[in-house]
C-alpha positions as CSV (number, residue, x, y, z in Angstrom):
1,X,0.0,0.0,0.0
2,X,2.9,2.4,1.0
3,X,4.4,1.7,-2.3
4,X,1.9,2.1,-4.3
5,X,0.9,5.7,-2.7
6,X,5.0,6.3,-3.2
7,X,4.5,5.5,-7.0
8,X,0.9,7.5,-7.3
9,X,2.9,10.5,-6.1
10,X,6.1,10.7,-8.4
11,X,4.0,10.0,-11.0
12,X,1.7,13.0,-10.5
13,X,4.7,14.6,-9.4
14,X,6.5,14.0,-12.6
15,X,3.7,14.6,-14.3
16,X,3.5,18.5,-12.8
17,X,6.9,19.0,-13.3
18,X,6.8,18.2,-17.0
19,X,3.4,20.5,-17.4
20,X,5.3,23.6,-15.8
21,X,8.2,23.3,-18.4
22,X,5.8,23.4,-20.9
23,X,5.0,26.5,-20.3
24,X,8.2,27.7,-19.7
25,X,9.3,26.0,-23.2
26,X,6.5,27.6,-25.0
27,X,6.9,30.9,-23.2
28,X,10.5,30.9,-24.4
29,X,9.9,30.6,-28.0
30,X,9.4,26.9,-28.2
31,X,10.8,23.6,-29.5
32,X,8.4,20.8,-31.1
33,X,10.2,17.9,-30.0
34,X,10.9,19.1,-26.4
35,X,7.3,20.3,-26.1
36,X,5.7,16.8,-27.5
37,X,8.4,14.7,-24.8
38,X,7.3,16.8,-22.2
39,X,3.5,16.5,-23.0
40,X,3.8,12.7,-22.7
41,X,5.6,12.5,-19.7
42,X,2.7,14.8,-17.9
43,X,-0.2,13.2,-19.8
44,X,1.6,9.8,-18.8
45,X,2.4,10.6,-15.2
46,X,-1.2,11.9,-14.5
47,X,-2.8,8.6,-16.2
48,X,-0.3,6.0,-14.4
49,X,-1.2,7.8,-10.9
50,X,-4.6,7.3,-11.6
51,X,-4.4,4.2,-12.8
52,X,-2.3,3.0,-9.7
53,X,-4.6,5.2,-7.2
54,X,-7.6,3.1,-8.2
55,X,-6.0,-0.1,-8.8
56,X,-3.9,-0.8,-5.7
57,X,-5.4,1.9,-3.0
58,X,-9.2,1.7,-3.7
59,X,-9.6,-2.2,-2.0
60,X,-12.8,-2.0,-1.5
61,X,-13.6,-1.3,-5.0
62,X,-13.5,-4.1,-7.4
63,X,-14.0,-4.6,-11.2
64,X,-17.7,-5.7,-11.6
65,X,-18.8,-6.8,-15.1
66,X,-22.5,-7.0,-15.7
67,X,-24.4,-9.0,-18.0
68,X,-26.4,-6.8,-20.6
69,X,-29.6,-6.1,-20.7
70,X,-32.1,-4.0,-22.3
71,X,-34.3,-3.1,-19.5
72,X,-33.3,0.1,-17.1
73,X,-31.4,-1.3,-14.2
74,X,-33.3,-1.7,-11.0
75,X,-33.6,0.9,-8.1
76,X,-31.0,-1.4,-5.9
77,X,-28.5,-1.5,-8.9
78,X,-28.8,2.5,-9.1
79,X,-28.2,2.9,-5.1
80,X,-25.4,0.1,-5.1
81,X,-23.5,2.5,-8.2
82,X,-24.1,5.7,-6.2
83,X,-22.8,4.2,-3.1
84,X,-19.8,2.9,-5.1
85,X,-19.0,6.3,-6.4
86,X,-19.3,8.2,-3.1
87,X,-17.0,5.7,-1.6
88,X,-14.5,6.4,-4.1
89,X,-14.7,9.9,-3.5
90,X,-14.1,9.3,-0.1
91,X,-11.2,7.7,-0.8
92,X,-9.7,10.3,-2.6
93,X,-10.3,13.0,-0.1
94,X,-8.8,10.4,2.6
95,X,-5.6,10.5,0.9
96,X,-5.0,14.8,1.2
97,X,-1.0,14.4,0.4
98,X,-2.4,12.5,-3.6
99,X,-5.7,14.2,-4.1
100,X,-3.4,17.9,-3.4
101,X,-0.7,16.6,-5.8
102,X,-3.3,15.3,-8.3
103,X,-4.7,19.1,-8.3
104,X,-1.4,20.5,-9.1
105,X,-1.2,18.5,-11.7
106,X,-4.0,19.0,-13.2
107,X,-3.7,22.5,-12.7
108,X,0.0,22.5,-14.3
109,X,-1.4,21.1,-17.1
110,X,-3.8,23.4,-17.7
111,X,-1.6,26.6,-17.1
112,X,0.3,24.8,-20.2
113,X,-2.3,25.1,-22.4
114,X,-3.3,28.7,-21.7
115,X,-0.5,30.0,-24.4
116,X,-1.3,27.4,-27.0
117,X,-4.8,28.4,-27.1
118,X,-3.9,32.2,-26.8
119,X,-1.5,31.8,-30.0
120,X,-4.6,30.9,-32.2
121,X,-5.5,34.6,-32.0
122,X,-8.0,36.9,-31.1
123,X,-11.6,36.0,-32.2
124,X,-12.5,37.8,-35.7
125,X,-15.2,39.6,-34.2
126,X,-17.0,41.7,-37.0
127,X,-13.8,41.4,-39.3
128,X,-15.3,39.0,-41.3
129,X,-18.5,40.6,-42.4
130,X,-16.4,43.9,-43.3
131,X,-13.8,45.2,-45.8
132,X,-12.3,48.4,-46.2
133,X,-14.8,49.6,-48.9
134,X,-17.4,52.3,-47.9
135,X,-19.4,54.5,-49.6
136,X,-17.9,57.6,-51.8
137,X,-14.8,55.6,-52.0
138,X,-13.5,55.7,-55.5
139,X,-12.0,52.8,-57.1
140,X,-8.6,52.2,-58.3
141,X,-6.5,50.1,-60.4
142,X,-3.6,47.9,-58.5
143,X,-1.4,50.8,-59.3
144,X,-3.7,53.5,-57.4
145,X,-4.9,55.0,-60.8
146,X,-8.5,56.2,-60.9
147,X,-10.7,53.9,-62.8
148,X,-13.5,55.8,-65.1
149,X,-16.0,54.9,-67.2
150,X,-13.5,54.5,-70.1
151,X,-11.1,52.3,-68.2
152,X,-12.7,49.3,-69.8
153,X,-13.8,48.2,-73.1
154,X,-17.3,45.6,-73.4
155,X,-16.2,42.2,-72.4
156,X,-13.4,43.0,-70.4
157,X,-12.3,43.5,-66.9
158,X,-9.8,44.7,-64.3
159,X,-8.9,44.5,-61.1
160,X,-9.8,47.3,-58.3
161,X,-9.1,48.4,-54.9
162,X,-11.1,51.4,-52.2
163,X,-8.5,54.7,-53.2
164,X,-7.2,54.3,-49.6
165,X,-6.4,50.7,-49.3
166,X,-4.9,49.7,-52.9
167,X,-3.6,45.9,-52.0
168,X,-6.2,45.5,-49.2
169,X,-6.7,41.4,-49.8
170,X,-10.2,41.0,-48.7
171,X,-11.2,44.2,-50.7
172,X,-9.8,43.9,-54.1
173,X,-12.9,43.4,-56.7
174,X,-13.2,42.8,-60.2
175,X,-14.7,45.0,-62.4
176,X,-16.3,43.9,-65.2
177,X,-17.8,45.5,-68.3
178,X,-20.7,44.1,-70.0
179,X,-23.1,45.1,-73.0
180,X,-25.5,47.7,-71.5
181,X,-29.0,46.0,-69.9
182,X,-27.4,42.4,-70.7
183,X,-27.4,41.8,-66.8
184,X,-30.0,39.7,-65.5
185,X,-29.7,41.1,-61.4
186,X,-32.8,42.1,-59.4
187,X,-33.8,45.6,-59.4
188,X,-32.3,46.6,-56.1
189,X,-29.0,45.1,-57.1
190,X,-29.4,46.5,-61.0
191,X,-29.2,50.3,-59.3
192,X,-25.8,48.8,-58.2
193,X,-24.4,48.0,-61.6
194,X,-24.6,51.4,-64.1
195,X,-24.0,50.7,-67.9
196,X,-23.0,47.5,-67.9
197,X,-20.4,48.0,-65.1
198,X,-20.5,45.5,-62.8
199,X,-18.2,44.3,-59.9
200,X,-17.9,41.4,-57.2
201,X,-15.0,40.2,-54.8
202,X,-12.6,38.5,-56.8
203,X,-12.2,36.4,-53.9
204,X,-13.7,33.1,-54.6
205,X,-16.4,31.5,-52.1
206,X,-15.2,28.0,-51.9
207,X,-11.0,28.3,-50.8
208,X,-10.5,31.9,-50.6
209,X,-8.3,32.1,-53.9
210,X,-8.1,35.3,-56.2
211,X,-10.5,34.8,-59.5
212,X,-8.0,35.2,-62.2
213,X,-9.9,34.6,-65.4
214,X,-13.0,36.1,-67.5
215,X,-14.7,34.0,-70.1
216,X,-16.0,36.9,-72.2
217,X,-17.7,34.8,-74.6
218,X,-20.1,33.3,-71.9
219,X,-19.7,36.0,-69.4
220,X,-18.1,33.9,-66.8
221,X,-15.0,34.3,-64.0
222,X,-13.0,31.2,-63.0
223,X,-11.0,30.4,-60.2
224,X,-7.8,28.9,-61.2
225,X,-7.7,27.1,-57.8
226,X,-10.4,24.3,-57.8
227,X,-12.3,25.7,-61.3
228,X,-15.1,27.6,-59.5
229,X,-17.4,29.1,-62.2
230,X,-20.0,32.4,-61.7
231,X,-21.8,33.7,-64.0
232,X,-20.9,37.4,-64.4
233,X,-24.6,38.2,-66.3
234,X,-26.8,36.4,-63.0
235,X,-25.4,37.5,-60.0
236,X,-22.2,36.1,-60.0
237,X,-24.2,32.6,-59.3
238,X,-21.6,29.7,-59.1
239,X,-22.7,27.2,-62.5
240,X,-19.3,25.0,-62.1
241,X,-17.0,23.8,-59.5
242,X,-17.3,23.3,-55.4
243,X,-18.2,26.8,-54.5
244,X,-21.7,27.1,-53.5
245,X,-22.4,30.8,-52.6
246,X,-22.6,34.0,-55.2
247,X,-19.6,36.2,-55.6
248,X,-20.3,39.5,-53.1
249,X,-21.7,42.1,-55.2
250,X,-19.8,45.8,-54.8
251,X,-22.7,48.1,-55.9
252,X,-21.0,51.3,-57.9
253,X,-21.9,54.4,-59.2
254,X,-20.5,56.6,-62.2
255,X,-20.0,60.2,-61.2
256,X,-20.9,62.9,-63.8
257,X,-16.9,63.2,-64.8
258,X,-17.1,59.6,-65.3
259,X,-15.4,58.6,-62.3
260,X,-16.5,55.8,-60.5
261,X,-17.0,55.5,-56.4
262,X,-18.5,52.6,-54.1
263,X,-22.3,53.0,-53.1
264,X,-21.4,50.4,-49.7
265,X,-19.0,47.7,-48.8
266,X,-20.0,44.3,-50.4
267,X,-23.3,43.1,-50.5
268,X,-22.2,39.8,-48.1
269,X,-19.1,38.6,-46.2
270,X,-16.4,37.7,-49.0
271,X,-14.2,34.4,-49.1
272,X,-15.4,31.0,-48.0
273,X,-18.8,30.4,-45.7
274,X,-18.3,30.1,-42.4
275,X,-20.1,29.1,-39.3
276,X,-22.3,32.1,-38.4
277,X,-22.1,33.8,-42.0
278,X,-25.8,34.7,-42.2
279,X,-28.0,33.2,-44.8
């Protein structure tokens, strides 16, 4: 009994010993193969004193295995479990020098895995439903030049930015010119698209990658990643490939002098769906 209460205790001892220098490891910059031997030896130490705590000093509790049944176990099998459990709880407390270093084990551990989960970041928050375009801003080529309504010839296309965040990744659009009342959008999203001008997020909805190619003959942009397909003339609805949500719609407007300027940030989160992206 005394030496298995000896081996309970290095092991949880062992196994808070190796916790705490996971932290300090991490904290220090870290080392994958130091880190992994270290998480064994604490996972390992706080297992084996658990499993030698209720092997060799719980007695008076044995392995019982029951025949299966289907019916709900009677009222005396219920009471006979609970008194089983509160007698091993008992025993725990009984042993205060174990039960104190099984705590700091546990507790070692989980000070070691504070950092780990803080390096995954901060939560997005709102990030992911916004860009950097708002309204007024004017759009721009990728080398900050204003884009007008000559820019663009029918049936071609370019790539823009907000004036004040040229490179911005989750902003960058394409726009696209189209023959005039060839686009078949809904009237609130028509007021959106002036003389055949039409842009959407040129990021693509399934993997996140940059749209890259216009098929002017059928009015469609490609992803060169997985071959995602929207068609330009309907909303930028996918027809091909594994991406299953529109292309966000950046609703312009064509000043007077021709130039042209954002109406509102995109009309849904851009880049892949994720968990709460609202349908």
């Amino acid at each position: 009994m005394r030496r298995a209460t000896l081996v309970a205790a290095v092991s949880f001892g062992a196994a808070t010993l190796a916790a705490l220098g996971l932290f300090v490891v991490y904290i220090a910059g870290g080392q994958p193969q130091v880190e992994g031997a270290l998480l064994f030896v604490a996972l390992a130490g706080l297992g084996a004193g658990l499993m030698v705590w209720a092997t060799r000093l719980m007695p008076g509790i044995g392995q019982v295995t029951q025949a299966r049944r289907h019916a709900p176990p009677p009222p005396e099998e219920k009471e006979a479990a609970a008194e089983a459990m509160a007698g091993g709880v008992e025993e725990m407390s009984r042993r205060r020098l174990l039960f104190r270093l099984l705590l700091g084990a546990a507790g070692a551990l989980g000070l070691a895995a504070i950092f780990p989960v803080r390096s995954l970041g901060r939560a997005p928050g709102a990030s992911l439903f916004r860009t950097e375009w708002r309204a007024g801003q004017r759009l721009v080529d990728v080398d900050g030049n204003l884009v007008t309504r000559d820019t663009l010839d029918v049936d071609s296309f370019t790539t823009v930015f907000p004036e004040d965040a040229v490179g911005s990744g989750d902003s960058q659009a394409v726009l696209i010119r189209v023959a005039s009342g060839s686009l078949q959008l809904p009237a609130d999203r028509l007021v959106g698209a002036p003389d055949g001008y039409v842009a959407y997020s040129k990021i693509c909805t399934h993997a996140g990658c940059a749209l890259a190619l216009y098929l002017a003959e059928v009015h469609q942009l490609r992803c060169p990643c997985h071959q995602s397909t929207f068609d330009v003339l309907n909303g930028a609805r996918p027809v091909y490939g594994p991406a299953a949500r529109p292309l966000p719609q950046l609703p312009i407007q064509i000043d007077p002098d021709g130039t042209m300027r954002a109406l509102s940030d995109f009309t849904a989160p851009v880049g892949p769906s994720f968990w709460d992206l609202p349908p």
